[in-house]
C-alpha atoms as a printed R data frame, in Angstrom:
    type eleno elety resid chain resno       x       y       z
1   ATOM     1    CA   UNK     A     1  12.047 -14.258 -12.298
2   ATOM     2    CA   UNK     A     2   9.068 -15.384 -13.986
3   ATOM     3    CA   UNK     A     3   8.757 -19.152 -14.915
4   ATOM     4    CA   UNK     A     4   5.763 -20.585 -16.697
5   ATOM     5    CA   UNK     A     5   4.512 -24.162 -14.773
6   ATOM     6    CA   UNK     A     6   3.302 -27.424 -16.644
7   ATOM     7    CA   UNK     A     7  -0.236 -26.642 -16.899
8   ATOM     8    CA   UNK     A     8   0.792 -22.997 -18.360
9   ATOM     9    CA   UNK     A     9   0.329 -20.841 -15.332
10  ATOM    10    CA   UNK     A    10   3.069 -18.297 -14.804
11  ATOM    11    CA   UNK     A    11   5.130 -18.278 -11.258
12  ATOM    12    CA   UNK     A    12   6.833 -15.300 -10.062
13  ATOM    13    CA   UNK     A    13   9.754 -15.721  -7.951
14  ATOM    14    CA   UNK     A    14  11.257 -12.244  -6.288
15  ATOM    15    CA   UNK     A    15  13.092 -10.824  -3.814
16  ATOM    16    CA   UNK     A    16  12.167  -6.559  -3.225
17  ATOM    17    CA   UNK     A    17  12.900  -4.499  -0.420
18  ATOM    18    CA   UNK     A    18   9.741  -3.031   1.119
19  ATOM    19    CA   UNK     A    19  10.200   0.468   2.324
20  ATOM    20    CA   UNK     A    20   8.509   2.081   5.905
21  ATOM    21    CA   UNK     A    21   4.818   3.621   5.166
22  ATOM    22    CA   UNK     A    22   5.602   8.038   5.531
23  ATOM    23    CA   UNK     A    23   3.102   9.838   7.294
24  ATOM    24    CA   UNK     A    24   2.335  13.992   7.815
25  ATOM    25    CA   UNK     A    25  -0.042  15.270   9.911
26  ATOM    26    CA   UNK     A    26   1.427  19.417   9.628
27  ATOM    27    CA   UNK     A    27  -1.113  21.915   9.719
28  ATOM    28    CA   UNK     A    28  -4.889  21.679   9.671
29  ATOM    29    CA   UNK     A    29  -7.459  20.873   6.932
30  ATOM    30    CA   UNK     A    30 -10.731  21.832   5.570
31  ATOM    31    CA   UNK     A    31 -12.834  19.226   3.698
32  ATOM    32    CA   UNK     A    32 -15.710  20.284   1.246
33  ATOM    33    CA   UNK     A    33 -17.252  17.634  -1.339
34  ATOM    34    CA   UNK     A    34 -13.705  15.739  -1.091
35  ATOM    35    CA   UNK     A    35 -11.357  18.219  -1.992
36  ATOM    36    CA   UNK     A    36  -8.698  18.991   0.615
37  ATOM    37    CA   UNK     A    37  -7.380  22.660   1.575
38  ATOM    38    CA   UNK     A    38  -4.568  22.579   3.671
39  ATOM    39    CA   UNK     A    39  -3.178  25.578   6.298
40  ATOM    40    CA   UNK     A    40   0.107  25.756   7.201
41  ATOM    41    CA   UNK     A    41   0.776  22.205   5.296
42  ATOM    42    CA   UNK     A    42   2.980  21.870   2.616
43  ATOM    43    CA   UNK     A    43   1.590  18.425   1.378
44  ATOM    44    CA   UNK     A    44   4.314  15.831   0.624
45  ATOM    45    CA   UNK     A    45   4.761  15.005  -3.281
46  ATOM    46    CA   UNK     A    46   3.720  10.772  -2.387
47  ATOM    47    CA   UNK     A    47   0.705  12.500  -1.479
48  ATOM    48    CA   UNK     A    48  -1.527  11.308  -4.147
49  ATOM    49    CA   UNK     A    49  -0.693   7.818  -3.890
50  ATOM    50    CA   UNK     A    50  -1.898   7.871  -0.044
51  ATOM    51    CA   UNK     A    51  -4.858   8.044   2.210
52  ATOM    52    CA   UNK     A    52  -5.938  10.601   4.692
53  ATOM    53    CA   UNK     A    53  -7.426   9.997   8.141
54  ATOM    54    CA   UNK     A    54  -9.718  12.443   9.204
55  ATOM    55    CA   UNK     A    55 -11.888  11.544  12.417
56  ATOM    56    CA   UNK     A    56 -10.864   8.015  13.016
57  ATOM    57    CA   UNK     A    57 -12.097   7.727   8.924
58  ATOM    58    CA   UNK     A    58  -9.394   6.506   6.179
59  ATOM    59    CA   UNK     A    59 -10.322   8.231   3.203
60  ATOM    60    CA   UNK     A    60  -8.011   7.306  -0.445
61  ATOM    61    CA   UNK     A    61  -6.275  10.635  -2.304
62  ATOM    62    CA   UNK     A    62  -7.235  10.491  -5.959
63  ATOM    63    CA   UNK     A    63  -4.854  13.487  -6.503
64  ATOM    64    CA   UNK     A    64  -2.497  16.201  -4.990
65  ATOM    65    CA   UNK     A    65  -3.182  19.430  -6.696
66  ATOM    66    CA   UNK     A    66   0.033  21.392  -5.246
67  ATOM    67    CA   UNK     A    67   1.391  22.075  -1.915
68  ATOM    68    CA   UNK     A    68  -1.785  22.851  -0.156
69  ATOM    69    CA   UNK     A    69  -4.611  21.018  -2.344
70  ATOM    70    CA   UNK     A    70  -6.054  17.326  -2.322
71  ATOM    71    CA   UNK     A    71  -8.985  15.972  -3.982
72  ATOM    72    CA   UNK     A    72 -10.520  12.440  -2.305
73  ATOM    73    CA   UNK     A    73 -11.710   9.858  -4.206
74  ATOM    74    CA   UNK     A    74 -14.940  10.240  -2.460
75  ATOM    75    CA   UNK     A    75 -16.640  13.152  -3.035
76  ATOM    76    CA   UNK     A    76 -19.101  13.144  -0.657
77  ATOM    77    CA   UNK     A    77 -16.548  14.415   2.177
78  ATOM    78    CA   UNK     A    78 -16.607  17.115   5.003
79  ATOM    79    CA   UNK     A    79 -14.890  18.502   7.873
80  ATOM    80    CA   UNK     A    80 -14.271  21.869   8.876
81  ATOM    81    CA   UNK     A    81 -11.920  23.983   8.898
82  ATOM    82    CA   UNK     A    82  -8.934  23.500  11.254
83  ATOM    83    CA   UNK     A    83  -9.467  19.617  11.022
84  ATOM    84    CA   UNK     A    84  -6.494  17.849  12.272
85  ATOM    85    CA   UNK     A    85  -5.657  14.688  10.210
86  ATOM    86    CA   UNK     A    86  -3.064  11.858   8.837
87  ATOM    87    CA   UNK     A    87  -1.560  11.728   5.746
88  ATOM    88    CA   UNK     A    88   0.138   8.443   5.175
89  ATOM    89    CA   UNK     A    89   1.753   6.947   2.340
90  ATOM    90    CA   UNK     A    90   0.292   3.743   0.864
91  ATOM    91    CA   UNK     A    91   1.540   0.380   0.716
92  ATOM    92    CA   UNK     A    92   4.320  -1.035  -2.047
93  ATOM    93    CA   UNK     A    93   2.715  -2.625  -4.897
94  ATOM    94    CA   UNK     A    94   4.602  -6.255  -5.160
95  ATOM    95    CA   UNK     A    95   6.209  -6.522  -8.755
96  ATOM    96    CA   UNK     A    96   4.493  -9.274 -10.538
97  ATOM    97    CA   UNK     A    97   5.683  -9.036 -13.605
98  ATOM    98    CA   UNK     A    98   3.717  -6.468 -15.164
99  ATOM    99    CA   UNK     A    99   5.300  -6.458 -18.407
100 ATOM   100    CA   UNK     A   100   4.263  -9.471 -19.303
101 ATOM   101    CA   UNK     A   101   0.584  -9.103 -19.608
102 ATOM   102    CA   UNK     A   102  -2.283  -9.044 -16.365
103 ATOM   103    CA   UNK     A   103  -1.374 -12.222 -13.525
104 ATOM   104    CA   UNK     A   104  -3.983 -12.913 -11.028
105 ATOM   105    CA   UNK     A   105  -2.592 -14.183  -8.340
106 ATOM   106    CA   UNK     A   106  -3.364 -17.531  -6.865
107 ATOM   107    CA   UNK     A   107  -1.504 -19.298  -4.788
108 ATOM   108    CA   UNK     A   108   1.574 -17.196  -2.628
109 ATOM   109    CA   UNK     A   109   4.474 -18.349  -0.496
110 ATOM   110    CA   UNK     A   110   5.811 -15.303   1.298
111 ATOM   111    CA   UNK     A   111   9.319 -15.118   3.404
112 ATOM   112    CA   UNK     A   112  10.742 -11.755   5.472
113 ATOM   113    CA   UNK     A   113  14.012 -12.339   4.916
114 ATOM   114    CA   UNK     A   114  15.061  -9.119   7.999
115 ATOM   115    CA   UNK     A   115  16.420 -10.025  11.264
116 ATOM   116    CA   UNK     A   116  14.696  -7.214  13.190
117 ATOM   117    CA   UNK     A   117  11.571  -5.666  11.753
118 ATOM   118    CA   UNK     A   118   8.044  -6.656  10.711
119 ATOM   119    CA   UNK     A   119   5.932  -6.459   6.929
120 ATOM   120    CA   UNK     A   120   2.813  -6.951   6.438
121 ATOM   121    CA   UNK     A   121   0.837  -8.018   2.970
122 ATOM   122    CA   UNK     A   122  -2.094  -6.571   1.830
123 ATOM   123    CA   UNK     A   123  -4.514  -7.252  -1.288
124 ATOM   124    CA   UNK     A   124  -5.297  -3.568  -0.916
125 ATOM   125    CA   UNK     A   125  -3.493  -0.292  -1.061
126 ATOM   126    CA   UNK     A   126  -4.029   0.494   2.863
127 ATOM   127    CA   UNK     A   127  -4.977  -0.726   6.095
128 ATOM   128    CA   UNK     A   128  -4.608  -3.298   7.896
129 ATOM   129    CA   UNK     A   129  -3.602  -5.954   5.563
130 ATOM   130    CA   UNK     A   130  -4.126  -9.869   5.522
131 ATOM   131    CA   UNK     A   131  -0.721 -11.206   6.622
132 ATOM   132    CA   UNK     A   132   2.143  -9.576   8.756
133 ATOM   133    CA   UNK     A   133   5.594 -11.378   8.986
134 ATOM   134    CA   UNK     A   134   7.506 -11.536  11.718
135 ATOM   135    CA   UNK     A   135  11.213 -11.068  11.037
136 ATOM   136    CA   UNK     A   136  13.024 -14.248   9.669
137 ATOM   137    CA   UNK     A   137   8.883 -15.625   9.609
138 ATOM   138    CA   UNK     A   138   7.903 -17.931   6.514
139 ATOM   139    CA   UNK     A   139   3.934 -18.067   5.368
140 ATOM   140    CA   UNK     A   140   2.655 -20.378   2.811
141 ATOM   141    CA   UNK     A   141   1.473 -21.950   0.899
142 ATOM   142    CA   UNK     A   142  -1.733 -19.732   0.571
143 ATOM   143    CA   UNK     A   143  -4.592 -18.742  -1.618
144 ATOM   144    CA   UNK     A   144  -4.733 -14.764  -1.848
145 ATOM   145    CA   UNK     A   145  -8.193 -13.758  -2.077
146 ATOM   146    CA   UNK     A   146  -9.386 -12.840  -6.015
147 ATOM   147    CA   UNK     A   147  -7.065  -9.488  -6.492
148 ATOM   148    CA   UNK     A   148  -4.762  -8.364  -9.179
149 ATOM   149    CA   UNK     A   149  -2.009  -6.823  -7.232
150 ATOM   150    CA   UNK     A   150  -0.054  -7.862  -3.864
151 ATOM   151    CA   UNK     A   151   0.895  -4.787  -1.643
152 ATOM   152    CA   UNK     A   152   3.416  -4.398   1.195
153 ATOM   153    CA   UNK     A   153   4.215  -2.170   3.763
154 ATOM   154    CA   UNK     A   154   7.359  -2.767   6.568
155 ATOM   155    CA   UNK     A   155   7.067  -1.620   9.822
156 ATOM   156    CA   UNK     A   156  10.145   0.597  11.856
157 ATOM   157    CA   UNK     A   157  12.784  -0.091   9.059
158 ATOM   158    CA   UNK     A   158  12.793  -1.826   5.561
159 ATOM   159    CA   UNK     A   159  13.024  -5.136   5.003
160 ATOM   160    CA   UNK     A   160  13.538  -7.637   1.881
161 ATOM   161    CA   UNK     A   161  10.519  -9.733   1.305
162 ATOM   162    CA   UNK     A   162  10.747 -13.097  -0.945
163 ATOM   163    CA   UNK     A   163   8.247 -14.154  -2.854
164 ATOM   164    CA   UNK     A   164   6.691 -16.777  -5.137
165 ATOM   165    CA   UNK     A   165   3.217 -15.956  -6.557
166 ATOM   166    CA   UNK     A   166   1.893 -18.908  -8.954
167 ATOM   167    CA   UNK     A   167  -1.203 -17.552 -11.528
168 ATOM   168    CA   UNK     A   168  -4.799 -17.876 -11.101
């Protein structure tokens, strides 16, 4: 639902389930200048919407050029061959309305509405993030940090995550 305040900010109000971050780690890898080649991988199609850990290092996938091929956003990447590695999925991007023209977020209210498992909220596509919910756990009101998208990620299981973002 998107609502439009007295001073002419919009407010998104949502409910969306947030699905369990996928990882892969099959096979072994061989970095040159940022472009991936995997052996005895078969590289999962999410692939180029993840990152890759190689060496305790989180590096973002720009692309997945087939089965067996990635290419980093950074190009200045290395390992040899027979690297072992991570391949996880990134975080959800929150809907916020897209359709209706850019919103930078301002001000959030964030509720996991799960009985059993944990999210956490990220103004980034990976790591860490700046909140995590406890099941049934309510946060808010809070300023999200200059960003123009709200991820998510649920631990174990999914959960359904309610939301009200007001504009920037």
């Amino acid at each position: 639902v998107i609502k439009v305040d007295s001073a002419g900010k919009r407010v998104i109000q949502n409910v969306q389930t947030i699905g369990v971050a996928s990882t892969y780690n099959t096979g072994t890898i061989t970095v040159a200048d940022g472009a991936v080649t995997g052996s005895g991988t078969t590289f999962p199609t999410w692939a180029a919407s993840g990152y890759l850990t190689v060496g305790g290092n989180n590096f973002s996938v720009d692309t997945r050029g087939g089965t067996s091929a990635l290419q980093l956003d950074n190009t200045l990447v290395d390992f040899s061959a027979g690297a072992t590695y991570t391949l996880t999925e990134e975080f959800e991007l929150l809907s916020l309305g897209e359709s209706t023209g850019a919103l930078t977020p301002g001000v959030a209210m964030f509720y996991n509405r799960d009985l059993t498992n944990t999210v956490t909220i990220s103004g980034v596509n990976s790591g860490g993030g700046f909140l995590k919910l406890k099941p049934q756990e309510f946060a808010g009101p809070m300023r999200i940090a200059s960003t123009s998208s709200v991820y998510a990620v649920a631990q174990v299981a999914a959960v359904e995550l309610e939301y009200i973002i007001i504009e920037d």
